[in-house]
C-alpha positions as CSV (number, residue, x, y, z in Angstrom):
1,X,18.6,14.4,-1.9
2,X,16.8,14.5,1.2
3,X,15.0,18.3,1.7
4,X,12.7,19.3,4.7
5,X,9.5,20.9,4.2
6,X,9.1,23.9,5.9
7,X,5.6,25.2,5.3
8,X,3.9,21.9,6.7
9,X,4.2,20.1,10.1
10,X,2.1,16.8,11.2
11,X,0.9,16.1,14.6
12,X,-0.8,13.8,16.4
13,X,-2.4,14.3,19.7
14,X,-2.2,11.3,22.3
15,X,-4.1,11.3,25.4
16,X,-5.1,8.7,27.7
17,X,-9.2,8.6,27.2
18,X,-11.1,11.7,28.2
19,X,-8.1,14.1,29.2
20,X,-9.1,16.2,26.8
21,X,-7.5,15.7,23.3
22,X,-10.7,16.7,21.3
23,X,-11.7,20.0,23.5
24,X,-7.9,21.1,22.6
25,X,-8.4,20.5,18.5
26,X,-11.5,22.5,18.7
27,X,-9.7,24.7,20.0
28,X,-6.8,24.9,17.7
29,X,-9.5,25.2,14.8
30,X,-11.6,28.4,16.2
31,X,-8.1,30.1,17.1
32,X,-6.8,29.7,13.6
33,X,-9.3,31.3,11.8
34,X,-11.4,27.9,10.2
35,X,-14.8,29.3,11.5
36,X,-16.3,32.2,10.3
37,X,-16.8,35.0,13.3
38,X,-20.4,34.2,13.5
39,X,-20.6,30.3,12.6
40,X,-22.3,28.2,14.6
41,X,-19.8,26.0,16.4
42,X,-20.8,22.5,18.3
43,X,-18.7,21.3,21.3
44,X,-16.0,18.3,20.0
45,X,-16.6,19.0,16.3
46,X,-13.9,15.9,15.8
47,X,-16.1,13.7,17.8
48,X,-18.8,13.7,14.0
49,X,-20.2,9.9,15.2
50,X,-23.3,10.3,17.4
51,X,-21.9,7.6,19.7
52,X,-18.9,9.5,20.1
53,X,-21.0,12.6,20.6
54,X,-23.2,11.1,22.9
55,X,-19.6,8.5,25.1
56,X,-17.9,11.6,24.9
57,X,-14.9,8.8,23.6
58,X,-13.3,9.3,20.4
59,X,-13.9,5.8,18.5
60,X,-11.9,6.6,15.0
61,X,-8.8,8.7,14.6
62,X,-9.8,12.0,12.6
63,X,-7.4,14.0,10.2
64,X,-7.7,18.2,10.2
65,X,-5.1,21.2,8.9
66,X,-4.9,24.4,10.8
67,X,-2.9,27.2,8.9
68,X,-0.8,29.4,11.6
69,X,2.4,31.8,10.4
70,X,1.9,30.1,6.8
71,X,2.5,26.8,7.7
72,X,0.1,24.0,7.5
73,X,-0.1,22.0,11.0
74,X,-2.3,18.7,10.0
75,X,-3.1,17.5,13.0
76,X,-4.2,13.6,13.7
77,X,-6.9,13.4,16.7
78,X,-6.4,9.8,17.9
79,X,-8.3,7.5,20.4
80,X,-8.0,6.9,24.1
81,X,-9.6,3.8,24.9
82,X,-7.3,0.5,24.8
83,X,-9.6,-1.4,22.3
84,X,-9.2,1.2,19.9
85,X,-5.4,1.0,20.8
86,X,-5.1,-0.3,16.7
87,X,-6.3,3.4,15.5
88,X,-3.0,4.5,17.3
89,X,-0.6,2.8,16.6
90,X,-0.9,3.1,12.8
91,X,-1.6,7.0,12.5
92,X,1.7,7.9,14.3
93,X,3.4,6.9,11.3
94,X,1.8,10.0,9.4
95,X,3.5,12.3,12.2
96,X,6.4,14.4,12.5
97,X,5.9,14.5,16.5
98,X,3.0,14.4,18.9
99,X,1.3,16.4,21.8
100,X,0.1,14.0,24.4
101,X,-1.9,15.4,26.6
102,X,-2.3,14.5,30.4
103,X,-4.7,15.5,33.1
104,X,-3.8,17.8,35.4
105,X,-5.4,16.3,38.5
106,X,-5.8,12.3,36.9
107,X,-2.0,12.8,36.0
108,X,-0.1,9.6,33.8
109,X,-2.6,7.0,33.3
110,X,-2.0,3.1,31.6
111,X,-3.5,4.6,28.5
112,X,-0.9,7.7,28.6
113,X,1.8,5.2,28.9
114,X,0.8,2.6,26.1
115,X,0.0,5.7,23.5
116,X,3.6,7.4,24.6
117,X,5.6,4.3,24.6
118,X,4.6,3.9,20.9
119,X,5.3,7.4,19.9
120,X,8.7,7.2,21.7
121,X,9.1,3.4,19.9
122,X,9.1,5.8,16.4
123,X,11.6,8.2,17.8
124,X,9.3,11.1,17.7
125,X,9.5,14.4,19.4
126,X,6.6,15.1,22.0
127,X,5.1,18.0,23.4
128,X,3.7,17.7,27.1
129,X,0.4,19.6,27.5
130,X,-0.8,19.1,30.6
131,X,-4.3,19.9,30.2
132,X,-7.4,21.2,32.7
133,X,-5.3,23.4,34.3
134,X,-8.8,24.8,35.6
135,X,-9.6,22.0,37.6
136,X,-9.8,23.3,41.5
137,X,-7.9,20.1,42.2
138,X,-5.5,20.5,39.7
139,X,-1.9,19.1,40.9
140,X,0.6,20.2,38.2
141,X,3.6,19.7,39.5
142,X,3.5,16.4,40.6
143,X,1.9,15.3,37.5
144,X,5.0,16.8,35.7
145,X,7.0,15.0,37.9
146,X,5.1,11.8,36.9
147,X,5.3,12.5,33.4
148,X,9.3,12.7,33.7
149,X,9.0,9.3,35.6
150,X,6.9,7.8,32.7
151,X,9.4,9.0,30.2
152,X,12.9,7.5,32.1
153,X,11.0,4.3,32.5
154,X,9.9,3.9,28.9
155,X,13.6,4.7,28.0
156,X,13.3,7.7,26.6
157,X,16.6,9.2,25.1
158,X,18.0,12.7,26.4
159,X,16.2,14.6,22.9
160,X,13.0,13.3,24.4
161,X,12.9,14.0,27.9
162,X,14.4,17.4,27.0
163,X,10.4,18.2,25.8
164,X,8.7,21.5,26.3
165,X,5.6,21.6,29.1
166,X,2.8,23.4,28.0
167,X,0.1,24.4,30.8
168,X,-3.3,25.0,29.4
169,X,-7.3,25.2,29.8
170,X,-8.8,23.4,26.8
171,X,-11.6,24.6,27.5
172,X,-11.0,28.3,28.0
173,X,-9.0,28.0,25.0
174,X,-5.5,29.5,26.8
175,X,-2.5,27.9,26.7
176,X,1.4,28.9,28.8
177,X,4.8,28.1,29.3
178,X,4.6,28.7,32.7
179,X,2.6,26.5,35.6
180,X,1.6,30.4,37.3
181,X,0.2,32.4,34.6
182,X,-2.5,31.6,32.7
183,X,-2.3,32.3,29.4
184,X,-4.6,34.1,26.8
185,X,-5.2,32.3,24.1
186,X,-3.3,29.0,22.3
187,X,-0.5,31.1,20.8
188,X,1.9,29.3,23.0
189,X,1.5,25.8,21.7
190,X,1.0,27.2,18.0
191,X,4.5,28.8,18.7
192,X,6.1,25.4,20.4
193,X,4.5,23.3,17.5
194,X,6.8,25.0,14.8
195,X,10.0,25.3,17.1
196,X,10.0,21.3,18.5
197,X,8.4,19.5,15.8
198,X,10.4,19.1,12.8
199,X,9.6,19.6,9.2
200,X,8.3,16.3,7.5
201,X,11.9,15.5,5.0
202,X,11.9,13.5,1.7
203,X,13.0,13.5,-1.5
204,X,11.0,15.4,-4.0
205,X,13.3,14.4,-7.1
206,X,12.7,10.5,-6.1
207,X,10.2,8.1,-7.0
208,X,7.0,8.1,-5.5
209,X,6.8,6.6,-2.3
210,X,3.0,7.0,0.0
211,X,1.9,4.9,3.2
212,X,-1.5,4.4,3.8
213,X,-2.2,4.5,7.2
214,X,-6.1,4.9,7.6
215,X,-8.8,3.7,5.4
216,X,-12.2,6.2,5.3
217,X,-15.2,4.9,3.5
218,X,-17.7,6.8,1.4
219,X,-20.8,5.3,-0.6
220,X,-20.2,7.9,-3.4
221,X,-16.5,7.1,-4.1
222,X,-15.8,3.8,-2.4
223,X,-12.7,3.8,0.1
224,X,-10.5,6.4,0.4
225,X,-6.4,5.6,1.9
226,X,-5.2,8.1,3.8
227,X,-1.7,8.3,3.9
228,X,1.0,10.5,4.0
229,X,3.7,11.3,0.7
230,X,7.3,10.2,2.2
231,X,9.1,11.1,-1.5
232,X,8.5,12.2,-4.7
233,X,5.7,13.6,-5.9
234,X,1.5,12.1,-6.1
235,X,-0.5,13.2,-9.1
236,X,-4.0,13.0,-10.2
237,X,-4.9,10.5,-12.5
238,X,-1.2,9.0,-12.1
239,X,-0.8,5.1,-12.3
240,X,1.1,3.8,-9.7
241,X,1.7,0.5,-8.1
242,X,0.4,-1.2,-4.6
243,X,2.7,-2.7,-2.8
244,X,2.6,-3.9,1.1
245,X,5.5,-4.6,3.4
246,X,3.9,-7.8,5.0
247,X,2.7,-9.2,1.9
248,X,5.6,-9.3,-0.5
249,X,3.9,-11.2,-3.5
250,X,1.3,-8.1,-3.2
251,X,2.1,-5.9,-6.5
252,X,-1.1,-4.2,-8.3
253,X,-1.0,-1.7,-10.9
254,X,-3.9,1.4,-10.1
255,X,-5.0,4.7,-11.4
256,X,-5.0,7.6,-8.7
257,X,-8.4,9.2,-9.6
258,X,-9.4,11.0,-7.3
259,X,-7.0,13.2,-4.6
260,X,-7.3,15.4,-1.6
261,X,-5.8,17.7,1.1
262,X,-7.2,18.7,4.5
263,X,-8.0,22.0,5.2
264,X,-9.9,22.5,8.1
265,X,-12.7,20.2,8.7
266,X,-13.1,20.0,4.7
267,X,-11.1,17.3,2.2
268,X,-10.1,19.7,-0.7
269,X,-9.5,18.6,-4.1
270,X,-6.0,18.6,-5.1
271,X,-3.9,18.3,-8.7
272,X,-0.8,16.6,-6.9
273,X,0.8,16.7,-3.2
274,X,4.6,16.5,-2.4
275,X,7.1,15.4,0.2
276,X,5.4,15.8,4.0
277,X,1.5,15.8,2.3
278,X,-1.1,14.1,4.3
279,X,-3.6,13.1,1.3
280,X,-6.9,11.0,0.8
281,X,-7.4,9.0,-2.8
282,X,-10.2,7.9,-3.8
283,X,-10.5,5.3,-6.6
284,X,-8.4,2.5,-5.9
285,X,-11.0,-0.5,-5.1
286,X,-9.2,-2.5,-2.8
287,X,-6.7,-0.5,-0.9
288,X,-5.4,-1.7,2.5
289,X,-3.8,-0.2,5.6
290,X,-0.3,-0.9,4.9
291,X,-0.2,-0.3,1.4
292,X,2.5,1.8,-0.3
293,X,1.6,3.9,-3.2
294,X,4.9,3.6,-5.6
295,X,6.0,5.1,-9.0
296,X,5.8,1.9,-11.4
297,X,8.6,0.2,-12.3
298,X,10.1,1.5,-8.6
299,X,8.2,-0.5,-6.0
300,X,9.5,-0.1,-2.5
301,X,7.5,-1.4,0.2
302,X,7.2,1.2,3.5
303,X,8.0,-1.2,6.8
304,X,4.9,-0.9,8.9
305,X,3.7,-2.8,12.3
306,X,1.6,-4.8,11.9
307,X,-2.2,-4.5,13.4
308,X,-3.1,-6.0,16.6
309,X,-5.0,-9.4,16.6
310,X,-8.3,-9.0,18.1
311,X,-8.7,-11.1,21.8
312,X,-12.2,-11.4,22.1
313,X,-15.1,-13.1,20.0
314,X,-18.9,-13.1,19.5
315,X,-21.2,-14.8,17.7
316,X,-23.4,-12.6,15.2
317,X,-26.8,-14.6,14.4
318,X,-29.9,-14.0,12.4
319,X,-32.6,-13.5,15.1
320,X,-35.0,-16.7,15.2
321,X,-37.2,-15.5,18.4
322,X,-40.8,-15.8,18.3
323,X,-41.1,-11.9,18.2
324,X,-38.3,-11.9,15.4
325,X,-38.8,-10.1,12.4
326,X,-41.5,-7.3,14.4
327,X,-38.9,-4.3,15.4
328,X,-36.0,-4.3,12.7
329,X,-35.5,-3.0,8.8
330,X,-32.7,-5.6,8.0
331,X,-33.1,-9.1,9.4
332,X,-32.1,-11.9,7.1
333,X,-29.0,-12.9,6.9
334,X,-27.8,-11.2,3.6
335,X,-28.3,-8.6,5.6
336,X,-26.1,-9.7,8.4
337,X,-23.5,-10.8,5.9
338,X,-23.7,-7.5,3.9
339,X,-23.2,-5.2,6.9
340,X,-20.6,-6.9,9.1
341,X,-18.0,-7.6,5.9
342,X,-19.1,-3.4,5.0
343,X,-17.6,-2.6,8.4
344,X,-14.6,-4.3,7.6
345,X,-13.7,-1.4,5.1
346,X,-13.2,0.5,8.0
347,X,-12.2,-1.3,10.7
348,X,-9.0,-2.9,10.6
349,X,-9.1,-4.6,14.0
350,X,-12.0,-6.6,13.5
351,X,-12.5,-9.8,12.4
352,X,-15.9,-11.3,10.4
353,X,-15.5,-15.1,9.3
354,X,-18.1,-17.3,8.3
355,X,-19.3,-20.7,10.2
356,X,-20.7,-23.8,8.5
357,X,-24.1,-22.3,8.8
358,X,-25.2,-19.5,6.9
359,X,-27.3,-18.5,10.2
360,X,-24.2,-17.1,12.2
361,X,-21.1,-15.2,11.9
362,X,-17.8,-15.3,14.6
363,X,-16.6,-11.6,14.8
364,X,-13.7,-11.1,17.0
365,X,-12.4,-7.6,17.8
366,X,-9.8,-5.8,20.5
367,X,-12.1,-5.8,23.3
368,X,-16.1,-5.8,24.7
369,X,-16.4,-1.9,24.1
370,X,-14.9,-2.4,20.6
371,X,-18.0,-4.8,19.6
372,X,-20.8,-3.2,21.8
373,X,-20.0,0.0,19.7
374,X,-20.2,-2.0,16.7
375,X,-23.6,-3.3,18.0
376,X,-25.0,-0.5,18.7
377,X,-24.1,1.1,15.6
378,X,-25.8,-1.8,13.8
379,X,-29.0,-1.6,16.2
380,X,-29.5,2.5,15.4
381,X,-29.0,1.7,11.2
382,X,-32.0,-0.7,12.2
383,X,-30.6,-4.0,12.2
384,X,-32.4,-7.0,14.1
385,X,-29.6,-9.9,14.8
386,X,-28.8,-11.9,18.8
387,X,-24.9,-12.0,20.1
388,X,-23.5,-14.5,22.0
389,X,-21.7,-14.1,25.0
390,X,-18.0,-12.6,24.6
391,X,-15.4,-15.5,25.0
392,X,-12.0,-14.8,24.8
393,X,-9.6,-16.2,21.6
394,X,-7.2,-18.9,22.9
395,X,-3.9,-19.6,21.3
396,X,-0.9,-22.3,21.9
397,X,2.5,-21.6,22.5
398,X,5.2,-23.4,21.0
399,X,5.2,-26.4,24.0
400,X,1.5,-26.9,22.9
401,X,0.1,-25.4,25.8
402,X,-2.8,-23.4,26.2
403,X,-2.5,-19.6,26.5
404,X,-4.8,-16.9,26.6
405,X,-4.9,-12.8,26.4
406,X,-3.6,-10.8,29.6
407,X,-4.5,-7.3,30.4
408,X,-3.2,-4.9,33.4
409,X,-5.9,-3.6,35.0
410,X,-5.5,-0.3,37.1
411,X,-7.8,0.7,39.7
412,X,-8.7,4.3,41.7
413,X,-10.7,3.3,44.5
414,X,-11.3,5.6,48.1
415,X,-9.3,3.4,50.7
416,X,-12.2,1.6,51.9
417,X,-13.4,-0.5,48.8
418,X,-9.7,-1.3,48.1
419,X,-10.8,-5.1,50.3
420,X,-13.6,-5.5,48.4
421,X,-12.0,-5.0,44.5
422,X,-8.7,-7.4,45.8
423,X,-11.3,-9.8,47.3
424,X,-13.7,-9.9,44.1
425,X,-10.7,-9.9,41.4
426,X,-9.1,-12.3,43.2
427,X,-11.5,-15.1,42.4
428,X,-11.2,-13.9,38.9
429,X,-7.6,-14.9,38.5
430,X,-6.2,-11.9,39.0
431,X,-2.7,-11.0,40.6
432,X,-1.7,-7.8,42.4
433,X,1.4,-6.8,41.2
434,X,1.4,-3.2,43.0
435,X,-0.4,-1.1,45.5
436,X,0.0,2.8,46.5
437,X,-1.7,5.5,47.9
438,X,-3.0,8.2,45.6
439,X,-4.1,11.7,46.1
440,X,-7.4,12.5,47.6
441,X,-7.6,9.4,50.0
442,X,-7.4,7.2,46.8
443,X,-5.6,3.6,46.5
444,X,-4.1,3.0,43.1
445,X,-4.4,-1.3,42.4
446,X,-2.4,-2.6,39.7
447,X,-3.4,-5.7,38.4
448,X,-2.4,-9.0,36.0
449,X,-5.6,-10.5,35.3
450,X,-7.2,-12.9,32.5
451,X,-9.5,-10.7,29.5
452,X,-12.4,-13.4,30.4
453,X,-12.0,-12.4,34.2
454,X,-12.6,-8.4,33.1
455,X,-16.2,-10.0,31.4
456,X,-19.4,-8.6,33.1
457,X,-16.9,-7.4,35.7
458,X,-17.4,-3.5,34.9
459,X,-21.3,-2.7,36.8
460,X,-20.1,-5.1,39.8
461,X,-17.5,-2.7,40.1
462,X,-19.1,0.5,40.0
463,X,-22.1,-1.3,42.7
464,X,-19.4,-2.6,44.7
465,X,-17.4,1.3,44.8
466,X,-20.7,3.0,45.1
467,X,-19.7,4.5,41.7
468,X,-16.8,5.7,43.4
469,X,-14.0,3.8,41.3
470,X,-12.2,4.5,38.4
471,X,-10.8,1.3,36.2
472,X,-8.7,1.2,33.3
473,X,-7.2,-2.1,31.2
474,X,-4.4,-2.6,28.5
475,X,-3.7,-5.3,26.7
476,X,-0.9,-7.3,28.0
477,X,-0.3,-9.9,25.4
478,X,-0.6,-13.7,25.7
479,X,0.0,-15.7,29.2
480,X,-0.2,-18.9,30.6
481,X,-4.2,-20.5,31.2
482,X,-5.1,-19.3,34.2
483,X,-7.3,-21.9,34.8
484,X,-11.5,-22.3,35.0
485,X,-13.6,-19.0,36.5
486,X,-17.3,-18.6,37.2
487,X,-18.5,-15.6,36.0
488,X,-22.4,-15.5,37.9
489,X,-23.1,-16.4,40.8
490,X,-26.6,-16.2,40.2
491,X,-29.4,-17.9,38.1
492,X,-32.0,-16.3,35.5
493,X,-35.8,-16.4,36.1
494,X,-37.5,-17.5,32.6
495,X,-40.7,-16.9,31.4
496,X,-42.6,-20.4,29.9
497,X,-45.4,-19.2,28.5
498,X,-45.7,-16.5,25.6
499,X,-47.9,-13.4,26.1
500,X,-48.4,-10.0,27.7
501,X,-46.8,-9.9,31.4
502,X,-49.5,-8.8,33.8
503,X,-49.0,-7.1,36.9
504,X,-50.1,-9.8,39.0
505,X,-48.4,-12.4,37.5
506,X,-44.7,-9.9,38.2
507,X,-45.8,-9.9,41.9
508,X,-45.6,-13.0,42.7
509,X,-42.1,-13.2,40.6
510,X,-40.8,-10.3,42.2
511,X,-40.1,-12.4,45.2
512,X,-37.8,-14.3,43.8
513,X,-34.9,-11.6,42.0
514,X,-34.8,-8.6,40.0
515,X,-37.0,-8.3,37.2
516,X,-36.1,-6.2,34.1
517,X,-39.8,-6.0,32.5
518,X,-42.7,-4.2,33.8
519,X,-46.4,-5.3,33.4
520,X,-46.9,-5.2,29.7
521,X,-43.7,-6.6,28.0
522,X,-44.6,-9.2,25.3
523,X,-42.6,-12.2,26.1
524,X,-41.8,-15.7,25.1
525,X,-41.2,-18.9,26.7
526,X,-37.5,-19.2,27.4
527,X,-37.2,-15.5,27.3
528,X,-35.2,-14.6,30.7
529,X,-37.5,-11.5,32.8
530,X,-34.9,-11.3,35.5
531,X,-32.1,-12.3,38.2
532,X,-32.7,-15.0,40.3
533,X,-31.7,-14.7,44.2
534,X,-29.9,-17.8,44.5
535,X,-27.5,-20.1,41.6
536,X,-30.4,-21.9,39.7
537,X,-32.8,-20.7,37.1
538,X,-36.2,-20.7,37.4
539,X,-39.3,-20.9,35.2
540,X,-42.4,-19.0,36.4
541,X,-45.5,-17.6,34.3
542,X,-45.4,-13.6,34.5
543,X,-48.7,-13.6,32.4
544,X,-50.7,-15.3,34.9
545,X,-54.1,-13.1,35.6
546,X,-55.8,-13.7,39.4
547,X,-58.8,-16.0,39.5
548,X,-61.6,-13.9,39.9
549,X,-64.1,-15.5,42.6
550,X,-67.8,-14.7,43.9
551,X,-66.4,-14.1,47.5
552,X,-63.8,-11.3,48.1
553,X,-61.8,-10.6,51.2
554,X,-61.4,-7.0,52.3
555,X,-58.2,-6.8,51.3
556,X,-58.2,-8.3,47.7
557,X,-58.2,-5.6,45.9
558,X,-55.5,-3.4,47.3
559,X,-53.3,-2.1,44.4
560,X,-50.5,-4.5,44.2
561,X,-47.0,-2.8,44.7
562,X,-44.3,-3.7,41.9
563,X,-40.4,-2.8,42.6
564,X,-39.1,-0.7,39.4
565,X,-37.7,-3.2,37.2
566,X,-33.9,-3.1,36.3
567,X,-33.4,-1.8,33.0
568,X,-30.1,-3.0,31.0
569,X,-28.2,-1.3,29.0
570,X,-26.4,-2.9,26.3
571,X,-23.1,-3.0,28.2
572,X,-24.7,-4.0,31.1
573,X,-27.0,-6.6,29.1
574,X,-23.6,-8.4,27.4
575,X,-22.2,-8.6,30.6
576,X,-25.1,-10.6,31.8
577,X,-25.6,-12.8,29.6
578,X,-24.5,-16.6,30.4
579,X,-22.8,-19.3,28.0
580,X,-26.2,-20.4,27.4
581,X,-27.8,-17.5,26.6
582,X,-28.3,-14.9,23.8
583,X,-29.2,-11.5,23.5
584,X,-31.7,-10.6,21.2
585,X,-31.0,-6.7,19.7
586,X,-33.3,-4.8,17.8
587,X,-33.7,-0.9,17.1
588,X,-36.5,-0.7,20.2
589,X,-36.0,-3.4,22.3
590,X,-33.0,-5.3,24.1
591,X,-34.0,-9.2,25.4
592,X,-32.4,-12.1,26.6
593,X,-33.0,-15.2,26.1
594,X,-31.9,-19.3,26.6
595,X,-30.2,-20.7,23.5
596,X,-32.7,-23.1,23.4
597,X,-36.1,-22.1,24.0
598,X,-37.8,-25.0,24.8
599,X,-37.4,-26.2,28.6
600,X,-37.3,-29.9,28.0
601,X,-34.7,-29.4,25.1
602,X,-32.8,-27.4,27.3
603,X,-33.3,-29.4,30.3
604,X,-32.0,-32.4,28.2
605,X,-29.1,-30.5,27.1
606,X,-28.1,-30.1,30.5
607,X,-27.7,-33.2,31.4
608,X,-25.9,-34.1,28.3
C-alpha cells in the first residue's frame, strides 16, 4: 500500500547558470543550524571543485540535507550550463519538486527554460524564487510576468502554474512572500518547502525498489550510486539485484556493503534507509546510472531517460613535441589511457574510445566547455597530452542524408553591436528566428545556428561587443547539413628553427600579426608564435640575434620596442586552433603547434 513520508522532502534547485542557485544552498545550510556558531564558513561551500570555485559555474550536481521542523529537506544543487545539461536531467528523478531560481534583473533565460521544461516533463511541483532581489536594477514584476509566460508556453497544467513566488536576497540570506518587504531571514521558503512539495510516497511493505541516479567516485571505496529508495526497504550488507531499464538482459546479483545518508555537508553511515531515502552505496564494482537496486527474486527495472549523446569530439594524443616529456608528471600513454577511462566513472556524458593507434584517443562530450574543463582538470593533476581541434559528430537520417547538431543561440547585445553579431553569425550558418528589444537599451537575438559555427566564436564576440554581450546556447537536436564554413580568416606565423626567441628576432615578426611569446620562449620549428595579418601562414626565425658589425650608426642601439604579446587562455587557445593544428597542454605551459612539424612534409601535404 502506497504511504507518504512525512518527515523527509527532496528538492532540487534549477537555475539558469549563475542566478544564484549555490549562494541560496549556503544559505539554507547556515540558517538550519549545520555550522557551528563560530565555524569558519567559505562562500559556495557546494561549489568543492577548484574550477568551480575559481568559474564560479557549478560543473557536478551535489547532494546535502537540511533538518527544519523535524523534517529532513535533501536538497540536489544542480548545474546551469547547457553542456552539463546531462547532470540535470537525471537528478530530477531523485525529487519530490524543485525551486528554480531566476534572476531578478536577467529574468527567464534559455537555460531557465530547458531545466523547467524537464522538471515540468516529470510533473513536478516548483517553487519560483526569484533571486537578487538586491540588485539596484532589479525588475521583479516583469520577470514574474515572464516566468508565467515561460510556464503557459512549456504547457504547464493549472497545479503548476498555480506555484508560490518567493522574493529573496541570496546573499543577505532573507527570503518573502511579498515583492515589498524584504524579509529576515529564509524562514519563508523553509515554510513553502513543506506546504507545496509533497512527501516522497512508496511502499515500505514491498520489495525493494532503488534508482541510481548519480555515480560519485572515491579511491578508498570505489564508486558510490546515489540514488533514491522508491519502495521497500535497503539494508546493509543486503544482496540485491541490478537491473537497468535500457538494458533488459542486464541482471547481476551484488552485496550492498557499504551505505549512507546526507546530513549536511557529511555522508553518514547508515544500517538501512526506507521509502523517500536519498542514499549513497558503496561496494558494488560496476554500478551504472540507470541501475535499479531490486530485492532478488523481484527485479523491476525503474523507466529512466536516457543520457544525452555527446555532439562534439577531440582527439586526446600522447605529446610527441620536441620539448615533450620536460613539464608534465604523467605522459605516456598508459597514462592517457588510465586517466580518460578513470573519468568515465564519473562522467556519464562523455565518451573515450580507442583509435587504431595506441598514440591517440577520440573523446566526445556535450559541448567545448564540457572538454576544456576536463582538460584543464587533467593539466592541474599534471598531465602532458596535445588536443585536436573540436569537430562536431555527424549523423544520417533515415534518407541517408547528412545531418549535424543544432543549438539556439540567445544574444544580449546594447542596440548598436546587434549589426555586427547578425552580420558575423550570418556567415556561420546561422538563422535569426526572433528579434526584440530588452531592458536597458539591450536587443535580445535568437538564433538557429550549426554547433561547428559556435567554434572559436565566443572571444570574437566579446571583441566585437566590447565585452558588452551576453550569449547563451542549448542544444537543439539534429538538423539538416548546413553546408561548408570557414572558421579563420587569418593565417599562423610559425617558428622554423628551434631555440630561445630573442628580442630582435620578435621585432622584426611583430610586423607581421600578434605574437603570443615574448623574448625568451623556447620554441620549435613548426611551433605557431602568433596570428598572421592576412589568410596565409608564414614561417620566420624569432631566434635570429643582430649581426654585430665594426661600424655602428647612431641609432643602432636604441632599445627595441616589443608590443605585449597575446596570452591564450585555454578557451581562447582551442578556439584558435586550425584543422591542422594541435595544442600542446602541459601543467606550465600552453603551445600550438602544426600537425606536422616539418615544413616540407607539411608543405607536401598541402598540395596532396
Amino acid at each position: 500500500m502506497l504511504t507518504k513520508r512525512e518527515d523527509i522532502r527532496n528538492i532540487a534547485i534549477i537555475a539558469h547558470v549563475d542566478h544564484g542557485k549555490t549562494t541560496l544552498v549556503d544559505e539554507l545550510l547556515k540558517q538550519s543550524g549545520v555550522f557551528r556558531k563560530n565555524q569558519e564558513v567559505t562562500e559556495r561551500i557546494m561549489d568543492s571543485n577548484e574550477l568551480e570555485r575559481e568559474r564560479g559555474i557549478t560543473i557536478l550536481s551535489k547532494n546535502t540535507a537540511v533538518f527544519y521542523k523535524n523534517t529532513k529537506i535533501n536538497i540536489i544543487d544542480t548545474p546551469g550550463h547547457a553542456d552539463f545539461g546531462g547532470e540535470v536531467e537525471r537528478v530530477l528523478k531523485m525529487a519530490d519538486g524543485a525551486i528554480l531560481v531566476v534572476d531578478a534583473f536577467e529574468g527567464a533565460m534559455p537555460q531557465t527554460k530547458f531545466v523547467l521544461k524537464k522538471a515540468l516533463e516529470l510533473k513536478l511541483p516548483v517553487i519560483v524564487c526569484i533571486n537578487k532581489m538586491d540588485r539596484p536594477e532589479a525588475r521583479p514584476e516583469e520577470v514574474m510576468d515572464e516566468v508565467l509566460e515561460l510556464f503557459i508556453d512549456l504547457e504547464a497544467d493549472e497545479s503548476q502554474l498555480d506555484c508560490p513566488f518567493l522574493f529573496a536576497s541570496a546573499k543577505r540570506g532573507t527570503a518573502s512572500l511579498e515583492i515589498e518587504k524584504e524579509g529576515r531571514d529564509m524562514v519563508p521558503l523553509f515554510e513553502t518547502i513543506l506546504q507545496s512539495i509533497p512527501a516522497p510516497k512508496g511502499d515500505p511493505e514491498a520489495d525493494t525498489q532503488a534508482l541510481i541516479s548519480t555515480i560519485d567516485y572515491n579511491e578508498y571505496v570505489g564508486r558510490i550510486g546515489v540514488g533514491k529508495v522508491y519502495n521497500g526497504c535497503l539494508k546493509m550488507n543486503q544482496d540485491v539485484v541490478l537491473v537497468n531499464a535500457h538494458e533488459q538482459e542486464k541482471q547481476k546479483k551484488v552485496k550492498v556493503s557499504k551505505l549512507y545518508e546526507f546530513d549536511g555537508l557529511n555522508k553518514v553511515e547508515v544500517t538501512e534507509a526506507g521509502i523517500g531515502s536519498i542514499v549513497a552505496i558503496a561496494g558494488i564494482g560496476d554500478i551504472q546510472i540507470g541501475d535499479t537496486i531490486c530485492s532478488l527474486g523481484h527485479p523491476s527495472p525503474i523507466p529512466f531517460q536516457k543520457i544525452s549523446e555527446p555532439t562534439i569530439a577531440m582527439q586526446f594524443l600522447v605529446n610527441d613535441s620536441p620539448l615533450a616529456g620536460k613539464e608534465g608528471k604523467y605522459v605516456t600513454s598508459r597514462h592517457l589511457r588510465e586517466r580518460l577511462f578513470r573519468e568515465l566513472n564519473t562522467d556519464v556524458s562523455l565518451r573515450v574510445e580507442e583509435t587504431d593507434t595506441t598514440e591517440s584517443y577520440k573523446v566526445s562530450g556535450r559541448g567545448e566547455l564540457h572538454l576544456s574543463i576536463l582538460i584543464e582538470t587533467m593539466r592541474r593533476e599534471g598531465y602532458e597530452f596535445a588536443v585536436s581541434k573540436a569537430e562536431v559528430l555527424y549523423k544520417e537520417d533515415e534518407n541517408g542524408k547528412r545531418t549535424e547538431p543544432m543549438e539556439l543561440t540567445y544574444i544580449d547585445v546594447p542596440e548598436s553591436f546587434s549589426g555586427t553579431v547578425i552580420e558575423k553569425l550570418s556567415q556561420r550558418k546561422g538563422e535569426l528566428r526572433n528579434m526584440k528589444t530588452a531592458a536597458g537599451g539591450y536587443t535580445r537575438l535568437e538564433f538557429s545556428i550549426p554547433s561547428r559555427g559556435l567554434i572559436g566564436y565566443r572571444g570574437e564576440f566579446l571583441t566585437d561587443t566590447k565585452g558588452n554581450g551576453v550569449m547563451n546556447t542549448i542544444f537543439d537536436g539534429y538538423g539538416p547539413y548546413k553546408g561548408d564554413i570557414q572558421y579563420r580568416k587569418q593565417g599562423s606565423l610559425i617558428a622554423f628553427e628551434a631555440g630561445e626567441a630573442i628580442t630582435y628576432g620578435l621585432f622584426n615578426a611583430q610586423e607581421r600579426g600578434i605574437l603570443f611569446i615574448s623574448p625568451g620562449t623556447k620554441v620549435y620549428s613548426g611551433m605557431v608564435v602568433g596570428q598572421n595579418g592576412k589568410a596565409e601562414d608564414i614561417e620566420l626565425n624569432v631566434c635570429r640575434k643582430k649581426q654585430l658589425t665594426n661600424t655602428r650608426s647612431s641609432s643602432a642601439d636604441e632599445a627595441l620596442r616589443l608590443s605585449p604579446p597575446k596570452i591564450l587562455s585555454l578557451e581562447q587557445a582551442l578556439e584558435f586552433i586550425d584543422t591542422d593544428e594541435l595544442l600542446e597542454i602541459t601543467p606550465k605551459n600552453l603551445r600550438i603547434r602544426k600537425k606536422i612539424l616539418d615544413s616540407t612534409l607539411r608543405k607536401r601535404a598541402m598540395k596532396k
